[in-house]
matplotlib code that plots the C-alpha trace (Angstrom):
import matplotlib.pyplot as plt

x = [18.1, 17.2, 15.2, 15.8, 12.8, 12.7, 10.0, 10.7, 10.2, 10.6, 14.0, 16.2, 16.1, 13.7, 14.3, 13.0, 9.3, 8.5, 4.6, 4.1, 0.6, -0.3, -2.9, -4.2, -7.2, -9.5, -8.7, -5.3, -2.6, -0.9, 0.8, 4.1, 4.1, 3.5, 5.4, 8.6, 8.1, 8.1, 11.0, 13.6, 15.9, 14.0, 14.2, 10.4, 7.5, 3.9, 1.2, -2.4, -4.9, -8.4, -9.1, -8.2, -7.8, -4.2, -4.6, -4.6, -2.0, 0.7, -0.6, 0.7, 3.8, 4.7, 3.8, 5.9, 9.4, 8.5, 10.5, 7.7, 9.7, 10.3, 6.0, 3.3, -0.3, -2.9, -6.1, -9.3, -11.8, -12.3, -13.2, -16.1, -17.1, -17.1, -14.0, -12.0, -8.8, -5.7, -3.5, 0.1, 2.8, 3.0, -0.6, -3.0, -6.4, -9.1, -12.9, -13.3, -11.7, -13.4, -12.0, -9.8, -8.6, -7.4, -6.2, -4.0, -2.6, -1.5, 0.6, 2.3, 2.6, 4.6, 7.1, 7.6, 8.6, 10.5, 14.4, 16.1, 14.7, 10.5, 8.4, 4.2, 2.0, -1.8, -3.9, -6.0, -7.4, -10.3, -11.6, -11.2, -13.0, -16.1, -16.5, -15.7, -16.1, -13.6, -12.7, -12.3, -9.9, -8.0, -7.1, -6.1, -3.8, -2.5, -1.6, 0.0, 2.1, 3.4, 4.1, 6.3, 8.1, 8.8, 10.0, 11.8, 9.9, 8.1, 5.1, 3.0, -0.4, -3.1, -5.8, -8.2, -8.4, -11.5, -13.4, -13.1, -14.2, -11.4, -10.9, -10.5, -7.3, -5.9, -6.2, -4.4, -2.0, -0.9, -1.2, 1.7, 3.7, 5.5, 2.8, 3.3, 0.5, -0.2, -2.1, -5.0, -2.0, 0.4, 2.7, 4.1, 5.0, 6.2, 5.5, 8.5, 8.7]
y = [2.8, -0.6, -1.8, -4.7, -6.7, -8.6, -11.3, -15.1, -16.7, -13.4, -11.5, -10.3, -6.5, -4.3, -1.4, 1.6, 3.0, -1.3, -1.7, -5.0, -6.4, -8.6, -10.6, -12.7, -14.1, -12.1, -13.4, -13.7, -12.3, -9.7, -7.5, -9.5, -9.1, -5.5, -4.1, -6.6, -4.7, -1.4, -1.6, -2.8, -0.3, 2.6, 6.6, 7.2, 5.4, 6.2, 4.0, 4.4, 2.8, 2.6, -0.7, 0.7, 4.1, 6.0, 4.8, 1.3, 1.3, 3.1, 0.3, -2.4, -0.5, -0.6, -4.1, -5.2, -3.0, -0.4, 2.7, 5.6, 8.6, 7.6, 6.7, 9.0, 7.7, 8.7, 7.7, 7.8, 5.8, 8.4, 11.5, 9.3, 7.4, 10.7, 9.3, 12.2, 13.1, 13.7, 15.7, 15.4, 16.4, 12.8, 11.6, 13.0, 12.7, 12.7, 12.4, 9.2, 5.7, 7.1, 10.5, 8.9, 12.8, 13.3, 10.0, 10.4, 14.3, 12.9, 10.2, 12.8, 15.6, 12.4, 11.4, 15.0, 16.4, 13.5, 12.4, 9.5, 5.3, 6.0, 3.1, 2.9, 0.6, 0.8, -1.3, -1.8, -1.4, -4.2, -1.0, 1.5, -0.3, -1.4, 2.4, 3.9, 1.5, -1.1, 1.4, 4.1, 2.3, 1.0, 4.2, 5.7, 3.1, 3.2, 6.9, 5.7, 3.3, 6.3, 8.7, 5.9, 5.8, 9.3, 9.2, 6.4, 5.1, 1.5, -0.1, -2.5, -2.9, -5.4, -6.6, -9.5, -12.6, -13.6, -10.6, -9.5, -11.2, -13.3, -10.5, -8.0, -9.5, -10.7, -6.7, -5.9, -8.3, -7.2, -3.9, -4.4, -7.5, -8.4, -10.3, -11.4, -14.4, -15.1, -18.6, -19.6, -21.7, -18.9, -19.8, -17.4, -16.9, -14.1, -13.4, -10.9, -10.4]
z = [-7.3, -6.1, -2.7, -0.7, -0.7, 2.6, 1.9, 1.2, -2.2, -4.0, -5.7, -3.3, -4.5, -7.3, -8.5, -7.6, -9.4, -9.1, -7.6, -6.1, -6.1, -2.9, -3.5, -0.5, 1.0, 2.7, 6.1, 5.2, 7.6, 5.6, 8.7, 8.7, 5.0, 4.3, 7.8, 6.5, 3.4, 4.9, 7.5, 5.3, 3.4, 3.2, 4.9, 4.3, 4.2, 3.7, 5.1, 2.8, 4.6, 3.3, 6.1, 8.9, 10.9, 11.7, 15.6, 14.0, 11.8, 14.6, 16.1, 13.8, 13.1, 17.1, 17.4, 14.3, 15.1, 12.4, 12.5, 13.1, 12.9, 8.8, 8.7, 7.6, 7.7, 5.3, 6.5, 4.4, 6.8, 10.4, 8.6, 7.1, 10.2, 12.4, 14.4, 16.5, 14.6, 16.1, 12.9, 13.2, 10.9, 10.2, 9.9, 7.3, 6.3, 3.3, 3.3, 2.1, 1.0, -2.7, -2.7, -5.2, -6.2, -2.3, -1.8, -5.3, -4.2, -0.8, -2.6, -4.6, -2.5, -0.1, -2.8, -4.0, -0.6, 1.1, -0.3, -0.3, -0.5, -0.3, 0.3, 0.1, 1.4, -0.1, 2.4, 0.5, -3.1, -2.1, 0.4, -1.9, -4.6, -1.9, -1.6, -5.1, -7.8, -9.7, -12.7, -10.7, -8.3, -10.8, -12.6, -9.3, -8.7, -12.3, -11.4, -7.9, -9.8, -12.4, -9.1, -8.1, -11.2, -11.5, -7.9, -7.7, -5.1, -4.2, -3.0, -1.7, -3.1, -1.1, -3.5, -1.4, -4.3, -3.7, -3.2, -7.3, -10.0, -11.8, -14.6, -12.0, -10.6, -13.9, -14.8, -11.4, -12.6, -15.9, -14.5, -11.8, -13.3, -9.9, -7.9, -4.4, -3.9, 0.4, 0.6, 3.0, 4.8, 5.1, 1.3, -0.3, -3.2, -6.1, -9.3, -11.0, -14.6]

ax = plt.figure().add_subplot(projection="3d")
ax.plot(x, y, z, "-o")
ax.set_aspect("equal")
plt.show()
């Protein structure tokens, strides 16, 4: 099954179990990006935010015309910060940005029980790896990005440049092998083997 992939300078569909690294500045402007990603040609999509909290991100979705009946949130940051939590069918929560178990089980227990076009956006694995640590993250998203092939799913993965050291985000890179790169000055560009 293939996905229309709504961003310029990058192929005009992938196909389904294709992770798409986003690598961007840290002050970079990644909304338009990632909710482009999300809205277009999909039934399902699960937002996993390890930067911001649910309220946020239904936030961003409103402000950027994103379908929230099709969203679920996962959010790993309120629990942690003692925020109130308001559960809903459609937002879920796990202790932390590094309880890399929870955060993986979500994912799955998402692609196994929705149908049709499922899309993920993982804002971001810069957080995750702040809180856990950079082998750690990367083997939890190495298992995201084999949930999405057996479910025939896609995603958006957002991994700050500058914040890793070089080796870091050539790993990232070899790992995914369709970059998106977001410049200081708003370029983009992509990256699709």
């Amino acid at each position: 099954m293939d996905y229309e992939l709504a961003i310029e300078n990058t192929p005009d569909t992938i196909p389904g179990g294709t992770g798409v690294l986003l690598i961007h500045p840290s002050t970079g402007e990644t909304d338009r990006l990632d909710t482009d990603f999300l809205k277009t040609d999909t039934d399902h999509l699960l937002v996993v935010s390890t930067r911001t909290t649910a309220r946020e991100v239904q936030q961003k979705l409103e402000y950027y015309d994103v379908d929230e009946t099709k969203a679920d949130i996962l959010d790993t940051l309120s629990i942690e910060r003692g925020y109130s939590r308001r559960s809903s069918e459609h937002v879920h929560y796990v202790s932390s940005p590094d309880d890399l178990d929870g955060i993986v089980a979500k994912v799955e227990e998402f692609l196994t029980t929705h149908d049709g076009k499922l899309r993920l956006s993982f804002d971001s694995i810069t957080e995750m790896a702040y809180y856990a640590d950079e082998d750690r993250a990367f083997d939890a998203i190495a298992q995201i990005l084999d949930l999405l092939a057996e479910h025939d799913a896609v995603g958006l993965f957002h991994l700050a440049e500058e914040v890793h050291d070089p080796e870091v985000v050539t790993r990232y890179k070899e790992l995914f092998g369709a970059v998106i790169t977001l410049t200081e000055d708003g370029t983009v560009t992509g990256d699709f083997e």
